[in-house]
C-alpha positions in Angstrom: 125.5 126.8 -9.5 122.0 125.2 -10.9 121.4 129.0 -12.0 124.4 129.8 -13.9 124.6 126.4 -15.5 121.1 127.2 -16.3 121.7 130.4 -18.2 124.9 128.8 -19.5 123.2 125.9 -21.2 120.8 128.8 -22.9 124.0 130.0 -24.2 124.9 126.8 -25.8 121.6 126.1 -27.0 121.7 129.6 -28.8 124.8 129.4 -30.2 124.1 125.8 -31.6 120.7 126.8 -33.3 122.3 129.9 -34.7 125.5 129.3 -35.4 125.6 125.4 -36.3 122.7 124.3 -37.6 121.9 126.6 -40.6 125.3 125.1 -41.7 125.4 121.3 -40.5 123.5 120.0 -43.6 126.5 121.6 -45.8 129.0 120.3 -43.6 127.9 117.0 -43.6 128.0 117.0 -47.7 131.6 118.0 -47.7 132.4 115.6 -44.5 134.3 118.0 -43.3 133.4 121.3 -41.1 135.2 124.9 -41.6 138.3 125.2 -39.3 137.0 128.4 -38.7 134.7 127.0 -36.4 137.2 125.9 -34.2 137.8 130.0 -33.6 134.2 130.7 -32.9 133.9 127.7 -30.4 136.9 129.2 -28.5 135.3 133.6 -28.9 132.3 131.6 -27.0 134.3 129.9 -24.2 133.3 126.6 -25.6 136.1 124.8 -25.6 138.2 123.4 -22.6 135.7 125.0 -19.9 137.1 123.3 -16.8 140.8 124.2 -17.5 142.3 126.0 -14.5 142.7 129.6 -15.3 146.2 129.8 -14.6 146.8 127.6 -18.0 143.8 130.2 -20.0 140.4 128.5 -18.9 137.8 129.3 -16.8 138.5 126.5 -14.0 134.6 125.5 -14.4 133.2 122.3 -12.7 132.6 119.7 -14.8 129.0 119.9 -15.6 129.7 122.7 -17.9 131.5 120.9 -19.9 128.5 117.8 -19.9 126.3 120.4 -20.8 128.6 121.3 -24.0 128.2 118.0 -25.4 124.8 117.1 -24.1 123.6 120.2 -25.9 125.9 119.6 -29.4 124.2 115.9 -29.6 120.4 116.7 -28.3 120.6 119.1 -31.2 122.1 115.9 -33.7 125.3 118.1 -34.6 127.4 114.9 -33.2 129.7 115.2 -35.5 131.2 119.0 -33.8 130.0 117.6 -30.6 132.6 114.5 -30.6 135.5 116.4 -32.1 135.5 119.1 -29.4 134.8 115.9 -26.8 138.6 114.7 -27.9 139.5 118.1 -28.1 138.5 119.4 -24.7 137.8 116.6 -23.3 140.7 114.3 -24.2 143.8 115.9 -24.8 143.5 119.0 -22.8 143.5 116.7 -19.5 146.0 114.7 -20.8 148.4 117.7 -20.9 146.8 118.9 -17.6 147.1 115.9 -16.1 150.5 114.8 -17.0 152.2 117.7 -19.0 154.9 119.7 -18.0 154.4 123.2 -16.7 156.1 124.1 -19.9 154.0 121.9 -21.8 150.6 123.3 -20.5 151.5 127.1 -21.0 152.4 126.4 -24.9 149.3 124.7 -25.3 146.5 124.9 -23.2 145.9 128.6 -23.7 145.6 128.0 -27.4 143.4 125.1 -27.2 140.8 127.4 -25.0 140.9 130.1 -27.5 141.3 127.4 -31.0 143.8 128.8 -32.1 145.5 124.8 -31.7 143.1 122.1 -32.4 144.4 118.7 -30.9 143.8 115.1 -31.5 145.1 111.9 -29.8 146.6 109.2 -32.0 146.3 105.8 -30.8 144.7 103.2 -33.8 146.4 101.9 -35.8 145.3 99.5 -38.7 146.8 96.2 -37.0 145.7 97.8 -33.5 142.2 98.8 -32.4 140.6 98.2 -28.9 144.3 96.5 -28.0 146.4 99.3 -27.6 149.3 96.9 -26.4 149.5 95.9 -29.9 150.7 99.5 -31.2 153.6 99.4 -33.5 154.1 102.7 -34.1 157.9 103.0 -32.6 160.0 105.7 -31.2 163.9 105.2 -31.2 166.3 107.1 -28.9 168.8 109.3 -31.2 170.8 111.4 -29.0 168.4 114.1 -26.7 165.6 113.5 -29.5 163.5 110.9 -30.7 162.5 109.5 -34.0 159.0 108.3 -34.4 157.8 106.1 -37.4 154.8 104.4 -37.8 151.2 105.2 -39.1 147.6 105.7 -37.3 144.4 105.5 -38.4 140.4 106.9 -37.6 142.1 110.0 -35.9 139.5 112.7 -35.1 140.3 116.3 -36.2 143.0 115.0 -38.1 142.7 116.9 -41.2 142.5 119.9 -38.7 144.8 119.3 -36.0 147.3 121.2 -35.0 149.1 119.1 -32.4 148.6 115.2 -31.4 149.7 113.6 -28.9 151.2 110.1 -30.5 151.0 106.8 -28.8 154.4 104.9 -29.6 156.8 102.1 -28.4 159.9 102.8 -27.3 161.2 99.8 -25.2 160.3 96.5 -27.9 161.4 94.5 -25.2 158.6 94.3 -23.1 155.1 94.1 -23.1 153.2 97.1 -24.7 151.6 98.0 -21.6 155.3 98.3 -20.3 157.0 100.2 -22.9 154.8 102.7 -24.6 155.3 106.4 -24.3 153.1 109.5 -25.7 154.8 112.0 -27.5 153.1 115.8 -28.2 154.2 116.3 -32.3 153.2 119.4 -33.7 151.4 119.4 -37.2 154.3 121.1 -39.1 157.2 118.9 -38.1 159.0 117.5 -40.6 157.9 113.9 -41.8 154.7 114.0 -40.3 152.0 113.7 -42.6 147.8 114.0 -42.9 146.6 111.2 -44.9 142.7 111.2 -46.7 139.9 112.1 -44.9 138.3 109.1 -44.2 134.7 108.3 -45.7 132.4 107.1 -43.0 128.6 105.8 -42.6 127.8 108.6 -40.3 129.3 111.8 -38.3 130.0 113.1 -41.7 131.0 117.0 -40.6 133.8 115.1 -38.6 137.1 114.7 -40.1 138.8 111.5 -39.6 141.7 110.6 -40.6 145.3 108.7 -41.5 148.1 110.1 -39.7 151.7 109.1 -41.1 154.9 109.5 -39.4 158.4 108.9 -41.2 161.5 109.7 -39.4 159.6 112.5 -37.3 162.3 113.8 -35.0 161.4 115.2 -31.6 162.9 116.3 -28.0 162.6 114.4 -25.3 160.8 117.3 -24.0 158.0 116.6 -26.2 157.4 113.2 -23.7 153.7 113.4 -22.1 154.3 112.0 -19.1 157.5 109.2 -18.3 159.0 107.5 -20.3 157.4 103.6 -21.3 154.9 104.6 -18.7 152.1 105.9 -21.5 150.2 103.0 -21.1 149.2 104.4 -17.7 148.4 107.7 -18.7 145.9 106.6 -21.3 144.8 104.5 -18.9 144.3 107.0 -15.9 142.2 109.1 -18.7 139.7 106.9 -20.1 137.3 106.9 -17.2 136.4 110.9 -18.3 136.8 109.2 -22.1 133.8 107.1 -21.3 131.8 108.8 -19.4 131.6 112.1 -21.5 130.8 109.7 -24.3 128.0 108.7 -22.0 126.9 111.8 -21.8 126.6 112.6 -25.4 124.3 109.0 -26.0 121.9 110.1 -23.4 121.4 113.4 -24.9 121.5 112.7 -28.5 118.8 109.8 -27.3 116.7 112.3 -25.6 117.4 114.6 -28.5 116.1 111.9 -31.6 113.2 110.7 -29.2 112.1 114.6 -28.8 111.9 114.7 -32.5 110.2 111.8 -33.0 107.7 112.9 -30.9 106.2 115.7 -32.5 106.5 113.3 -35.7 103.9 111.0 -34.5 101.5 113.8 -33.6 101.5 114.9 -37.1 101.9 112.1 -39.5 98.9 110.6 -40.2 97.5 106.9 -41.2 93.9 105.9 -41.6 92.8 109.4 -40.9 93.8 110.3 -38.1 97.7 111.0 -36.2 99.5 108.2 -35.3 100.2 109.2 -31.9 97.1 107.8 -31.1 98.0 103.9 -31.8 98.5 101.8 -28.8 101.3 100.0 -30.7 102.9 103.9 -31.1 102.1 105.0 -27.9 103.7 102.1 -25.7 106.9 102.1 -28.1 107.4 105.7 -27.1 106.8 105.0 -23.6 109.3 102.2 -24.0 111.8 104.7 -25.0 111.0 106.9 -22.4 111.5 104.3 -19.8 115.2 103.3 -21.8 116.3 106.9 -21.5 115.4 107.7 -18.0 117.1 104.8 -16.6 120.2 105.7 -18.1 119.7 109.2 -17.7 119.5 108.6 -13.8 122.8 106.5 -14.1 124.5 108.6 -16.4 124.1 111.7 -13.7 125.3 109.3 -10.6 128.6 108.8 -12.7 128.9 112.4 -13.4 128.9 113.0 -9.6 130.9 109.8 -8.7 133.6 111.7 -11.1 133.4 115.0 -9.4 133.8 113.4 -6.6 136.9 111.4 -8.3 135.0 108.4 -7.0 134.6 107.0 -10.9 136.0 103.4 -10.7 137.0 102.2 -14.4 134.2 99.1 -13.9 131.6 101.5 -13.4 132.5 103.9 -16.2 132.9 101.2 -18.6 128.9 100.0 -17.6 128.2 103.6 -18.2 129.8 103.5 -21.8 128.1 100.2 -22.6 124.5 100.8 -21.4 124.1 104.1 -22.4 125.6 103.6 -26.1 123.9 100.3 -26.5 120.6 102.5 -25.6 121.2 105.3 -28.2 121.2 102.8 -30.5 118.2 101.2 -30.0 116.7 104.5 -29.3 117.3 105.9 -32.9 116.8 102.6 -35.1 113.1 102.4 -33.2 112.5 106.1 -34.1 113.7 105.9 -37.3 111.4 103.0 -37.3 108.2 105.2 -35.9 109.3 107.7 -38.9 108.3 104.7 -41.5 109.9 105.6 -45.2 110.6 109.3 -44.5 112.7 108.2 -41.7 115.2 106.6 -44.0 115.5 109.9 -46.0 118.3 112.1 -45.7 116.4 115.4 -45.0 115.1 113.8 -41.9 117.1 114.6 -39.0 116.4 110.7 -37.3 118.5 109.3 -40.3 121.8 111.2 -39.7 121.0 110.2 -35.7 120.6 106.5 -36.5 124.1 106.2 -38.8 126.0 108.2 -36.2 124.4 106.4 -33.1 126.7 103.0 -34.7 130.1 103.8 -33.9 129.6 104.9 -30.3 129.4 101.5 -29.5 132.6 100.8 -31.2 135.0 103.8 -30.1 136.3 104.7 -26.9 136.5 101.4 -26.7 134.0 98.9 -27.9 130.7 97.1 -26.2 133.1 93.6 -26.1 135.9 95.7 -24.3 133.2 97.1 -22.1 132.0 93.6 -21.3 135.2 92.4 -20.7 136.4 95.2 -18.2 133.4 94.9 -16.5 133.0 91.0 -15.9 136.9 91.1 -14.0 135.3 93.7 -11.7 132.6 91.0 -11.6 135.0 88.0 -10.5 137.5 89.6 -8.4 
């Protein structure tokens, strides 16, 4: 396998270099990329690799798709990189996982080709981190149901062609307890895109309001059972974390790599900076930062094969490694002096979209948290 994921991860690299970043710059201006590219991602059997073949993947092990977003956030296109992660990542093995066989033949097919681009709608304004605190609601009428409620920072939501919706439909018990997911195509009645949010960084990434006023749908459009969502998202988020994992070591690796040839060039008091001790033992300090999680990052990839990944351990994969990208780019972006805090730069866009990883997918306090009751049982 080590030879064809070699050869595939030259086919990533290729099509990344030619096909993403002559464009990126532009994308990031309009904060928005083409949903074209969504169609080229699926011609080069980029998306959804380790679907099953039987539902229109390729049934590949899991390292090929690691290398997709290892290679997407080396080369500092993030902001693709993360959308296809929820994409491919997300809500294709949520459908896999829990969907009906009905449910997986109308969609999974499509999402391996992108022709249907899907996003996952759980934040809401008065609910972040806490997803027991949705209020988004979803009443019983007849055989259908009607959802109403409103989300917020929902990747590919300008682009998105079916979300799976996180809502409430028993009020009388805990959220954990009564929360169901619901697959709502883009075009159904009373579901609307709201603005494409302005962010700090991962510009080329749409994010975005989702409303939902009296959106009626079967009960065949449940993801799972009914008031047992909770559990679904649950049962997910250890691939959630770790794939964001993933992408934080590489992007890491990918800003450090840049930063290196930097220092080789720039020059102060006549001669390369590379050759000042205060330089050269930074660089070795991120180095040593990287490896480590590196090495930890690629235990939990094989803990996860394995299906050995205990939520504890993926959450201390999600915090380290995301905590490290972001001391990794603010120090490189400090090694880069003034032209580091210039857009044309590629270390700037790395530093403002190294910030949120520590805040979605669940944030550094939530990681803590998780981790400290694995600690004390």
């Amino acid at each position: 396998m080590n030879e064809e994921l070699q050869l595939f991860r030259e086919n990533v690299q290729r099509f990344v270099t030619e096909e993403i970043c002559p464009d990126y710059a532009r994308w990031e201006r309009d904060e928005i990329t083409p949903r074209e590219i969504w169609n080229r991602l699926g011609d080069q059997g980029l998306l959804c690799v380790d679907i099953p073949e039987a539902h229109g993947g390729v049934d590949a092990d899991f390292h090929f798709s690691a290398v997709i977003m290892e290679e997407f956030c080396r080369a500092n296109v993030g902001g693709i990189g993360g959308s296809m992660a929820v994409h491919s990542d997300i809500v294709a093995h949520y459908l896999l996982n829990n969907g009906t066989e009905a449910q997986k033949q109308r969609y999974l097919p499509a999402m391996v080709s992108g022709a249907c681009v899907g996003a996952v709608a759980m934040t809401e304004p008065g609910a972040g981190s806490d997803l027991q605190g949705v209020r988004t609601s979803a009443r019983r009428d007849g055989d259908d149901y009607i959802i109403n409620g409103s989300k917020t920072f929902i990747t590919n939501g300008q682009h998105c062609d079916m979300v799976i919706v996180v809502a409430r439909t028993n009020l009388d018990v805990p959220g954990a307890k009564g929360t169901t997911l619901f697959i709502v195509d883009a075009d159904t009645p009373g579901f609307q895109r709201g603005r494409n949010l302005e962010k700090i960084g991962l510009h080329a990434s749409d994010t975005s309001e989702l409303f939902f006023e009296d959106v009626r749908v079967p009960s065949s459009a449940i993801l799972g059972e009914l008031d047992r969502g909770f559990m679904v998202l649950m049962g997910e988020l250890q691939r959630e974390r770790l794939i964001l994992a993933i992408g934080a070591v590489a992007a890491a690796e990918g800003v450090l790599a840049e930063t290196t040839e930097y220092v080789k060039q720039r020059e102060a008091f006549g001669a390369p900076i590379a050759r000042m001790q205060t330089i050269r033992h930074k660089l070795a300090e991120i180095a040593t930062d990287i490896r480590v999680n590196r090495a930890f990052v690629d235990e939990c990839i094989e803990l996860f094969r394995q299906g050995r990944l205990d939520p504890a351990t993926a959450s201390m994969a999600k915090l380290s490694t995301t905590e490290m990208q972001c001391r990794v780019a603010d120090s490189c972006l400090q090694l880069h002096g003034g032209f580091g805090y210039m857009r044309e730069y590629g270390v700037s866009r790395a530093f403002v979209d190294a910030r949120v990883q520590r805040i979605y997918g669940g944030t550094s306090e939530i990681m803590k948290e998780l981790i400290s009751r694995s600690v004390l049982e």
